[in-house]
N, C-alpha and C positions, 0 to 999 in steps of 0.2 A: 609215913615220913617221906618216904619216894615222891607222892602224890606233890606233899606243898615243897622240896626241895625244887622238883619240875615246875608248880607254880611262880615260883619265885625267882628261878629264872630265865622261865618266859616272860614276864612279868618286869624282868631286869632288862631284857635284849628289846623290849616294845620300849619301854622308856626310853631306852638308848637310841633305836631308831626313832622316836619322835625328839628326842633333844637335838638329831642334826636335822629336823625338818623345818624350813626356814615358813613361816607365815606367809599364808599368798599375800599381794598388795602390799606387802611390808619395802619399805626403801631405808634408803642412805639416809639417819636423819640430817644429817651436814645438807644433803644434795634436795631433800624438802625445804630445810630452812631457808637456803639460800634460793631456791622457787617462791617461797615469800616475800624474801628481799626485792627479787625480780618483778611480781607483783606490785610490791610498793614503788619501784623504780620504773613501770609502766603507769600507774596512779601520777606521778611528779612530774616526767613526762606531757602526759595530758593534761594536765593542769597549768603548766608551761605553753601550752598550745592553747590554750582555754578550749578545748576540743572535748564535750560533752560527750561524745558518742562514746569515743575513745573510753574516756571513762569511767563511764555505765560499761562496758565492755567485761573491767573490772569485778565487777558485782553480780552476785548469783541473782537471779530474777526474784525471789523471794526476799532480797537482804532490807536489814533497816538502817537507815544512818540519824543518828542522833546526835543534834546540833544544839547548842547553850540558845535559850529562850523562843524555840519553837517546835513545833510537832513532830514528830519522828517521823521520819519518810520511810515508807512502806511499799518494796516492789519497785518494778522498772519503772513504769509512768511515773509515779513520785520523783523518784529520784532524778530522771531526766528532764523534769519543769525545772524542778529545783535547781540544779545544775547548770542547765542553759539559762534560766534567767539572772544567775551570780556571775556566771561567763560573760553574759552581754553588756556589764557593768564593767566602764573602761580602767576604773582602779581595782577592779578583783585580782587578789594574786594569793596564792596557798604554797606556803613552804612548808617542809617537815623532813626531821630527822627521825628515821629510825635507831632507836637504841638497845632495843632487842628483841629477837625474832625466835619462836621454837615452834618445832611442828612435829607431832607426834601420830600418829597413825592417820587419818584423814582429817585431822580436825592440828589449827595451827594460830599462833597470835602473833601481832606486831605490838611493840608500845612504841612511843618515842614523844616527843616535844614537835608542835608547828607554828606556824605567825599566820593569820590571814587579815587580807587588807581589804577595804570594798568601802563603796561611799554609803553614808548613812542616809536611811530614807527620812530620817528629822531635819539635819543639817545641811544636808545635799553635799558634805563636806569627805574629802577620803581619811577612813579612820582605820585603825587595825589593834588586836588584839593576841596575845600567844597563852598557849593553853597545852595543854598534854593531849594523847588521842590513846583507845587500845581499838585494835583491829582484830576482829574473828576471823580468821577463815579455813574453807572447809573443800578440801579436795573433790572433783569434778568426777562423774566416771568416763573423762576424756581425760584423766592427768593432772588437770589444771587447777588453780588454786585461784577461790572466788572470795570474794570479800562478802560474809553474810551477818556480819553485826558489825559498826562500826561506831564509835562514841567520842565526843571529844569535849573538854573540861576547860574554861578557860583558868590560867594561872591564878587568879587573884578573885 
């Protein structure tokens, strides 16, 4: 009886001591989220700038971005042809609103609603279209939070 009353509260004082032990890597989730935001508000930024580099910056070297009626871009190269040749077209413009952000241990989402504008390669004419987007992304082992899936839906 000695034996499992000592078991049990040894067994009480471990538990105890690992329920104040805080998870390594573990943060603020308020202060991840809002490193998402920051993300997205460097994304807006360089799309403001039409500044490709910048952008690609954004994204982990592996990410994919997923655009209504063409290939998934796959990896840095991809994504920075893509980008600079949308960039180098004088009516490309990308607005977006985040509407909400959570980030939970290294891995983290945006959603929200954008407009992008760009002249069409049939019409030669400037057209635009708004759609919704969700954003992955996946904390760095520098801290940092990359964009590694990215998808977006036109409205209609």
């Amino acid at each position: 009886m000695t034996r499992v009353v000592s078991t049990i509260l040894l067994c009480s004082f471990a538990l105890a001591g690992l329920a104040g032990c805080k998870k390594e890597g573990s943060a603020d989730p308020k202060a991840e989220t809002d490193a998402l935001r920051a993300a997205e508000d460097e994304m807006r930024a360089a799309y403001k700038a039409k500044d490709a580099a910048r952008l690609i910056a954004v994204y982990a070297p592996d990410a994919t971005l997923y655009i209504p009626s063409e290939r998934p871009r796959v990896g840095t190269k991809a994504l920075s042809e893509g980008m600079q040749a949308e960039m180098a077209d004088p009516a490309f413009n990308v607005t977006f609103t985040t509407a909400k952000a959570h980030a939970s241990g290294d891995l983290g989402y945006t959603q929200g609603s954008f407009t992008i504008r760009y002249t069409s390669p049939s019409t030669k004419a400037p057209i635009s279209y708004s759609g919704y987007y969700l954003t992955v992304f996946k904390k760095q082992p520098d801290g940092s939070w990359k964009a590694v899936e990215d998808m977006s839906l036109p409205a209609s």
